[in-house]
Phi, psi and omega in degrees: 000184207234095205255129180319145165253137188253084173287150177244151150248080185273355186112178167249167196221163199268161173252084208274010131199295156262107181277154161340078209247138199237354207224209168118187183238115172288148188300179168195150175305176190282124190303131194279077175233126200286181202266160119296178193287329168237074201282351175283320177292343169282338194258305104047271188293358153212170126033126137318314191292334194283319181315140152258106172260162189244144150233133153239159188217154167307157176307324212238017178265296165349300192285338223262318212284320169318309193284334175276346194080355229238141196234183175227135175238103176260111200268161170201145168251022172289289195295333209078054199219113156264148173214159189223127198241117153245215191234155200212163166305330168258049161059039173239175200263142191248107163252178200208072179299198179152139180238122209220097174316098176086024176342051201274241172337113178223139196217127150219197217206192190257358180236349198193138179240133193221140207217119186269132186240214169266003175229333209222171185234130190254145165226142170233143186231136186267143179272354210255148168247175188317141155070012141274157172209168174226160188057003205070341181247347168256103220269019176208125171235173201238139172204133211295132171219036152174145146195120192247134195289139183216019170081186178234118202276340189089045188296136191242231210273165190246221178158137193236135207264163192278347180254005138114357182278182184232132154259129182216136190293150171226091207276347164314325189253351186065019166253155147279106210238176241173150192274143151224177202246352172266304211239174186311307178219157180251115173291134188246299174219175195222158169285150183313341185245031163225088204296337166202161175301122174208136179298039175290316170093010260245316179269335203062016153338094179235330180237162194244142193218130179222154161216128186062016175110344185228146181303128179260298174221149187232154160224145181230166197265328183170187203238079175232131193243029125242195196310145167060349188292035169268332184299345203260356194228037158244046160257333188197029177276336171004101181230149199221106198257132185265105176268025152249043174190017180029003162290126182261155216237025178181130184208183194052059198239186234193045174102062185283159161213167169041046150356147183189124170280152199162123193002065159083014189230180183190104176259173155216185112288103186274069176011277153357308197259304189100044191238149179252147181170157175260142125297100186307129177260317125016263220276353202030079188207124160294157205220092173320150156230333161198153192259142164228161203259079184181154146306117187274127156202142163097105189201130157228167159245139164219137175089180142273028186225139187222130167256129177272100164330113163240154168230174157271150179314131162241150213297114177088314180257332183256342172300142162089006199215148182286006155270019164300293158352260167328306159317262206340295172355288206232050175021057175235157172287185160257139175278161160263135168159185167251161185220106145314098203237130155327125201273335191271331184228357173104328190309134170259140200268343192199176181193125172265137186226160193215122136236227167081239196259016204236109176225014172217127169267130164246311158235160153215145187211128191293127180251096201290136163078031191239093219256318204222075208238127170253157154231116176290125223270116160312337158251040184224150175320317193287024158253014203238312166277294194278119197249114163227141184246180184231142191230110160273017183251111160323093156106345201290337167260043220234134144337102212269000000 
């Protein structure tokens, strides 16, 4: 089960050899509780704070994420919920919640986090420095220190420039977009078949790739450049865009998302189908690699392991698409959840699953060295208490 983590703000403490780790999810087979028939719509219709979700995980995911360092921050903007899944010392899986209204884009690191909600785009920085911990068990704490309002743009994925700006797609304007320090956004580019920046939506411009610090590839849903004209083109309107060459290097793909560079590859999901895959450049052509039993959204890579989004089909927009198909096929249902899968052969090595009130993933981002990560919450005291500084004054933080 899943035990409250019950905070203090007792302070941080150094950690001089391991910490206390008290709380987490034991693995368990998957809980046998049904989904509703619409769970966005249901979730939809209360309260956030309200929601129930069930989590479950593989046996061997505790260990995979400990022996590797490795957390996770997995968002979903259904629910409004980020939750960053680590590993605890008595070998069980950690979520670590939070509720960040309409919770999308997420991109970090083991110091930052940058996080797209619905008006704002937030950054948190963890406080703890090497060999701390807070509460005796957490050796990353993440705390919101800027969110800047930029209205609600429809924000999808984000991207961090090598000099450190945030890129974030903006699929309301059908642009790439830049932080501004006046107006909601600076727009950087846009595709050659988006005749002007309009609150339209026109293509579903969603997902992002940076390579080497700069933005790279884009997926649009399609390339239509009027309002809303995407809902009509998502079994094979798809595209995949060089957004330093406006070229598009790959099309007829079927709701593609979350584009990703990696040892020399361009992986994506071709949403639709319900496929994990590379792009042929050669051929501009998609190259399936694994099937997961979901709408795929929400992909990092590490490694040679790529974690994968999945949601459920939802009524109209996810419906009606050839992973309808593919299920019936291979008699499965669809999940809500991650799937961790092998880049080399396809296989999934772990997994995570959310049911209940939970039917949609919107992104994930692998947190390398990062074993046990907390984040402080906006409606909780301890945002309020715990204060730590940085001093440029000799001595002024030494004891007398």
């Amino acid at each position: 089960m899943v035990n409250e983590h019950k905070q203090n703000p007792s302070g941080i403490q150094a950690n001089q050899d391991s910490p206390e780790l008290e709380v987490g999810l034991d693995a368990v087979a998957p809980a046998a509780v049904p989904a509703p028939a619409n769970p966005a719509a249901a979730a939809a219709a209360r309260d956030i704070t309200q929601l129930k979700v069930e989590k479950s995980c593989s046996r061997g995911l505790a260990g995979w994420l400990a022996q590797h360092r490795l957390s996770l921050a997995i968002t979903s903007y259904q629910t409004g919920r980020i939750y960053l899944v680590g590993s605890d010392q008595q070998g069980r899986v950690s979520f670590f919640e939070r509720i960040f209204e309409r919770a999308m884009g997420v991109v970090g690191n083991a110091q930052r986090i940058y996080l797209g909600g619905l008006y704002q785009l937030w950054r948190f920085e963890n406080v703890l420095r090497p060999n701390e911990i807070i509460h005796g068990q957490f050796d990353k704490c993440y705390v919101p220190r800027n969110a800047q309002t930029i209205g609600d743009l429809d924000i999808h994925e984000l991207g961090i420039r090598k000099d450190g700006r945030v890129v974030f797609v903006n699929t309301k304007y059908s642009c790439l977009a830049e932080l501004s320090p006046t107006h909601s956004f600076k727009a950087i580019w846009k595709p050659k078949f988006i005749s002007k920046l309009a609150p339209e939506d026109r293509c579903h411009l969603n997902g992002l790739a940076m390579v080497d610090g700069e933005p790279k590839y884009v997926t649009a849903v399609c390339k239509s450049d009027s309002v809303d004209g995407w809902r009509e083109r998502r079994r094979d309107g798809g595209v995949v865009i060089d957004v330093q060459t406006d070229e598009i290097i790959c099309e007829g793909l079927s709701m593609p998302h979350s584009p990703r560079w990696h040892n020399g590859k361009l992986w994506l999901l071709n949403a639709g189908t319900g496929q994990l895959g590379w792009v042929d450049f050669e051929k501009k052509a998609f190259v399936p690699h694994a099937f997961v039993p979901g709408f795929a959204r929400g992909l990092s890579i590490i490694g040679n392991v790529a974690a994968v989004g999945l949601s459920k089909p939802r009524n109209q927009r996810f419906e009606g698409l050839q992973l309808d198909d593919e299920l019936k096929q291979r008699d499965a249902e669809p999940w809500c959840g991650v799937q961790i899968i092998s880049l080399a052969n396809g296989d999934v090595l772990n997994w995570i699953r959310f049911d209940g009130d939970m039917g949609e993933i919107f992104d994930i981002s692998f947190l390398s060295n990062v074993k046990h990560p907390m984040m402080i919450g906006l409606r909780t005291a301890e945002i309020r208490d715990l204060i730590t500084f940085e001093s440029a004054i000799p001595g002024a933080d030494k004891a007398p």
